[in-house]
C-alpha positions as CSV (number, residue, x, y, z in Angstrom):
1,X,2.8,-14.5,3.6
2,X,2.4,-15.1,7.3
3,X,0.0,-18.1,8.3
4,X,-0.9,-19.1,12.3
5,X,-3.5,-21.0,13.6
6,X,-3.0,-21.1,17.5
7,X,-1.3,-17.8,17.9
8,X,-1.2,-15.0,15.7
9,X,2.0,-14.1,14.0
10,X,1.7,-11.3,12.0
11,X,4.2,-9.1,10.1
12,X,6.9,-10.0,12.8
13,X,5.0,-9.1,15.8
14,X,3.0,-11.7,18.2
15,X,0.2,-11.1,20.7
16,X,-2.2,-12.4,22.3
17,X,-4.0,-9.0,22.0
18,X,-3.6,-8.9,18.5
19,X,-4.9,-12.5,18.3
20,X,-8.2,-11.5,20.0
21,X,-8.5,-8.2,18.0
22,X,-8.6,-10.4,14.8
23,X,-10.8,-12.5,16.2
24,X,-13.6,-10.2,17.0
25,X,-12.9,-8.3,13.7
26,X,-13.2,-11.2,11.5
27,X,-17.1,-11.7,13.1
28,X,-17.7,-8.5,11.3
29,X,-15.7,-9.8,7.8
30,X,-17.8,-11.8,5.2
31,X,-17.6,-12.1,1.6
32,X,-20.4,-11.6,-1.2
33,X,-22.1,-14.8,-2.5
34,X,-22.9,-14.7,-6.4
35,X,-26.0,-13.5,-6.1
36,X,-25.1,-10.9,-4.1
37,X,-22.6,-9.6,-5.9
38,X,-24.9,-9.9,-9.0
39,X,-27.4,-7.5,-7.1
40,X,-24.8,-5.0,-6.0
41,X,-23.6,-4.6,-9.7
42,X,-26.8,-4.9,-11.1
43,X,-27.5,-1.6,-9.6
44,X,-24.7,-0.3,-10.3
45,X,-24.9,-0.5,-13.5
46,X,-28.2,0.5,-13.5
47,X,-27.2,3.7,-11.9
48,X,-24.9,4.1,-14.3
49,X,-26.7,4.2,-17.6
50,X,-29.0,6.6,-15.6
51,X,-26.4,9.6,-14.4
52,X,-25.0,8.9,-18.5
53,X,-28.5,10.1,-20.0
54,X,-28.0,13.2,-17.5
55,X,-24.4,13.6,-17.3
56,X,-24.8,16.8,-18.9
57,X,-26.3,18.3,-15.7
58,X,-24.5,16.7,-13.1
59,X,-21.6,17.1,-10.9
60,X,-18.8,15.3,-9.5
61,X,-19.9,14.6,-5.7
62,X,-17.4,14.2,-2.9
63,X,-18.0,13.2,0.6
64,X,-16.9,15.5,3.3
65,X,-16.3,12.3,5.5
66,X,-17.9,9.2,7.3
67,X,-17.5,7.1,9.9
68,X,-14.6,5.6,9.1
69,X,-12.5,8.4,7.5
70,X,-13.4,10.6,9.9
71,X,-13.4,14.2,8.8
72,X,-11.6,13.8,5.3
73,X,-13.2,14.3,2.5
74,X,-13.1,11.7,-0.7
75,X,-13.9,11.1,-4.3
76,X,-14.9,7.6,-5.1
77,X,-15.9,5.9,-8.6
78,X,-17.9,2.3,-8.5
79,X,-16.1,-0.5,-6.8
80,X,-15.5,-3.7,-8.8
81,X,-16.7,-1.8,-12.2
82,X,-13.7,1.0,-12.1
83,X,-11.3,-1.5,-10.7
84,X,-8.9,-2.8,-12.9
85,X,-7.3,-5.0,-10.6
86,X,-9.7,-6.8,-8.3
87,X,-10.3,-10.3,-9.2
88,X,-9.3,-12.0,-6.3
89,X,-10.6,-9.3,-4.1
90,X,-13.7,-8.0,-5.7
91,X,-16.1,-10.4,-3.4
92,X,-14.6,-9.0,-0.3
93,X,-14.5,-5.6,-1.0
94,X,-15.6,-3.5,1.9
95,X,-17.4,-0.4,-0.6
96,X,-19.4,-3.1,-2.0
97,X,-20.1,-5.1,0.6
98,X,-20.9,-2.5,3.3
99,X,-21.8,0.8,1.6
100,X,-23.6,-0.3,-1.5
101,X,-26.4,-1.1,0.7
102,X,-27.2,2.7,0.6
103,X,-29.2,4.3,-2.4
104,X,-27.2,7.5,-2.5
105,X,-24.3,5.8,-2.2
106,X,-24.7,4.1,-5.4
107,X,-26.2,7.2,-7.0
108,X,-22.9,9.1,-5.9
109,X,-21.0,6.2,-6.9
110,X,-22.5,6.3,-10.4
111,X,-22.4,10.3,-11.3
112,X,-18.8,10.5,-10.4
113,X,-17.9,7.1,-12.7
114,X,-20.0,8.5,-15.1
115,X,-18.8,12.0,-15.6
116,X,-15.5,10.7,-15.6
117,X,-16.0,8.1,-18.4
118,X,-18.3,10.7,-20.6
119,X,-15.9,13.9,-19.7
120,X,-12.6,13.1,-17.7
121,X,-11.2,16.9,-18.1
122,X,-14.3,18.0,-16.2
123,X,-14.2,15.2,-13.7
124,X,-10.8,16.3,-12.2
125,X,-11.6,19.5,-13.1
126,X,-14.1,20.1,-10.3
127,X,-12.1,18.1,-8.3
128,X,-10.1,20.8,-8.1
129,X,-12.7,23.3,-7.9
130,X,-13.6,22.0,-4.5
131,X,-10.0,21.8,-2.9
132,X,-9.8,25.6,-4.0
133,X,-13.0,26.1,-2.3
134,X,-12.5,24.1,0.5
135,X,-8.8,24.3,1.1
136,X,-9.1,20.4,2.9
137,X,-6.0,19.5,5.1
138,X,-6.3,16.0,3.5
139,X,-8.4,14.5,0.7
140,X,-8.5,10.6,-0.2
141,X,-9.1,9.1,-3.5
142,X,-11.2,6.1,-4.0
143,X,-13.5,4.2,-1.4
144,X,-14.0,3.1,-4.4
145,X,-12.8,2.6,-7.8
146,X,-9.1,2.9,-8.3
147,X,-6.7,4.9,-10.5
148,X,-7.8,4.3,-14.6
149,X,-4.7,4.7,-16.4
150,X,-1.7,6.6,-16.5
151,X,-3.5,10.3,-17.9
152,X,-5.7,9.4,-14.3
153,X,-2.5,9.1,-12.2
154,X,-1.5,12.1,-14.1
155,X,-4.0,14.0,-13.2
156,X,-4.5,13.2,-9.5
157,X,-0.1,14.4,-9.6
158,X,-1.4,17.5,-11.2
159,X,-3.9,17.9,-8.7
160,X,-1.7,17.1,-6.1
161,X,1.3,20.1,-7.0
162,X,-1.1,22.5,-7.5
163,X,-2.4,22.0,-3.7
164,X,0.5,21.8,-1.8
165,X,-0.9,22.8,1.6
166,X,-3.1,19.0,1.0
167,X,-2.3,15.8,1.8
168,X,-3.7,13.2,-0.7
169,X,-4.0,9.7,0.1
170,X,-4.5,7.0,-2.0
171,X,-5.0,3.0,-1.9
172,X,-4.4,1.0,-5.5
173,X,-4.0,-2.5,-6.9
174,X,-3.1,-0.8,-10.0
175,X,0.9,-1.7,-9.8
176,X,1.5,-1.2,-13.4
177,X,0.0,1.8,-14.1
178,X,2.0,3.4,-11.2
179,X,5.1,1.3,-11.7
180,X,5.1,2.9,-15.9
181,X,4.5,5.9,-14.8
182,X,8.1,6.0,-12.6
183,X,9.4,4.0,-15.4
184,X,8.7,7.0,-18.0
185,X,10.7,9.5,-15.5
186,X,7.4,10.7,-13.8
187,X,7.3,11.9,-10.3
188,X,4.9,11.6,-7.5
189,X,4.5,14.7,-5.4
190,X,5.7,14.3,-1.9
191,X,1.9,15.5,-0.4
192,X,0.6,12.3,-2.7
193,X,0.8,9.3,-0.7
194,X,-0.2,6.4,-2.7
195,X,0.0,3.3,-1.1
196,X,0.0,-0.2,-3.0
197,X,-2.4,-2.2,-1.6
198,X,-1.7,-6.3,-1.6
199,X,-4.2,-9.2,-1.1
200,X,-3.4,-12.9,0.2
201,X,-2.6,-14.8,-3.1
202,X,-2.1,-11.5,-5.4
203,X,1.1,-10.5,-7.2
204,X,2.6,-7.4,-6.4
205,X,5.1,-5.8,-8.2
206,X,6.5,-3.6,-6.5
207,X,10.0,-2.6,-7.8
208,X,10.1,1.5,-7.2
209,X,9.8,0.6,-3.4
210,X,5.6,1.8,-3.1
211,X,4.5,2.5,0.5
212,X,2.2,-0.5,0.8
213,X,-0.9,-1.7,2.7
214,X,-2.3,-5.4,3.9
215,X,-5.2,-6.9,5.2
216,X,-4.5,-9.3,8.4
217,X,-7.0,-12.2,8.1
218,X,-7.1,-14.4,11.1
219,X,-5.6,-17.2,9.2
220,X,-2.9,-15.2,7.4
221,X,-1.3,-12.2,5.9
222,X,0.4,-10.8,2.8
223,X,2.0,-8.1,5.4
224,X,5.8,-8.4,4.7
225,X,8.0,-8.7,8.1
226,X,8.3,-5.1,10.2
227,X,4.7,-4.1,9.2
228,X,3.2,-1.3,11.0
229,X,-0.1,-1.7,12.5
230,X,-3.2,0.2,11.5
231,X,-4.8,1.8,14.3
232,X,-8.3,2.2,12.5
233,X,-8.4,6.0,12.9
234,X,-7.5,8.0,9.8
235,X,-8.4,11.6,11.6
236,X,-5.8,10.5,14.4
237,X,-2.7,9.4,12.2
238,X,-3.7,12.5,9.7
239,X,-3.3,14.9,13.0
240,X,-0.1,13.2,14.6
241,X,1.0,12.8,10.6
242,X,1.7,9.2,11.0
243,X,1.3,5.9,9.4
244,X,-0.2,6.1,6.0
245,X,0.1,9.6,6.0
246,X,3.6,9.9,6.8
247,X,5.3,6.1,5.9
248,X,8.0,5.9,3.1
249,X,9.6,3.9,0.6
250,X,9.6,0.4,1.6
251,X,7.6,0.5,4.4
252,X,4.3,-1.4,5.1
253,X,1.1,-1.0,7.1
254,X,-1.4,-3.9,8.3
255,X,-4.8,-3.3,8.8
256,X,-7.4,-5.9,10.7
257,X,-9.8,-7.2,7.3
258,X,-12.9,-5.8,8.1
């Protein structure tokens, strides 16, 4: 970890512009209070047990983009609640904090955690249905949620081979889960980029070398030296096939905590 308090020192690279960036960034950064948190999930939850009565006659629902993805569609599950790993990060989380202010949102949020908890076949299912409709140059799992288990990561491979033309991206504190599936003699397609994603203060294991991804704070980092910095423009990076879509074993990316 990489701590400054006069000037920024981040992942081996120091600047004044960096310093200010972070700065002005971490004016738009805040963390949930108890209550609020309490709230968020509540309706969650709520949502939840709702799209389970009707799961039956729903479908998965995938966002063709927003403003910060740009034009890439996702599938998400509920932050916090289909996170397996989030503990020190759950209060923070920018799904939670920032989109679960949106009714739809959580509604979405709650038909695609649902169907996949009641049905998981069909969940991936027409997951795939989509791509072969859509024939997306990219697709990104989880704004929220995060890979289940080791069938899930299975799947999402599956998925992957199958559409070879599509670039799948992927952010996950689920270490283990990925790390036993290389252990077993799995392999990840080369169009599925997954990307682990570390926290100031939480464990990675890392041993099979994961692409990974860190949040620069302006008093610290868990960015390892030679990290790349995020330019805040998937669309860009997906077009010039750079950065997270493009970075390899052992390398790192830092992103402003936002």
């Amino acid at each position: 970890m990489v701590q400054s308090r006069s000037v920024v020192r981040h992942a081996g690279f120091c600047s004044q512009s960096l310093t200010n960036q972070i700065r002005i960034m971490s004016r738009n950064y805040w963390t949930l209070g108890k209550e609020g948190m309490k709230t968020r999930l509540s309706k969650a939850q709520a949502a939840y047990e709702n799209a389970v009565e009707n799961v039956s006659d729903l479908h998965v629902k995938i966002s063709d983009g927003n403003n910060k993805l740009g034009a890439i569609p996702s599938v998400s599950l509920i932050p916090v609640m289909d996170c397996g790993n989030c503990a020190i990060c759950a209060k923070s989380c920018y799904d939670l904090r920032n989109d679960f202010i949106y009714k739809e949102v959580i509604k979405t949020r709650a038909i695609n955690s649902a169907i996949y908890h009641e049905d998981p076949e069909r969940f991936f299912k027409e997951i795939d249905g989509y791509l072969d409709y859509r024939f997306p140059r990219a697709f990104r799992f989880h704004i929220g949620g995060d890979i289940q288990d080791k069938w899930y990561l299975d799947k999402m491979c599956e998925i992957a081979r199958k559409h070879k033309d599509t670039k799948f991206l992927a952010f996950t504190k689920m270490f283990d889960v990925c790390n036993e599936y290389l252990d077993e003699g799995n392999v990840i397609p080369e169009n599925m980029h997954i990307l682990f994603s570390g926290w100031l203060g939480l464990k990675m294991d890392n041993r099979h070398g994961f692409p990974e991804a860190h949040p620069i704070f302006e008093s610290g980092t868990s960015a390892p030296e030679g990290t790349l910095l995020c330019t805040g423009n998937c669309t860009e990076c997906l077009k010039e096939d750079r950065l997270c879509w493009s970075i390899g074993k052992g390398q790192a990316i830092g992103f402003l905590a936002h």
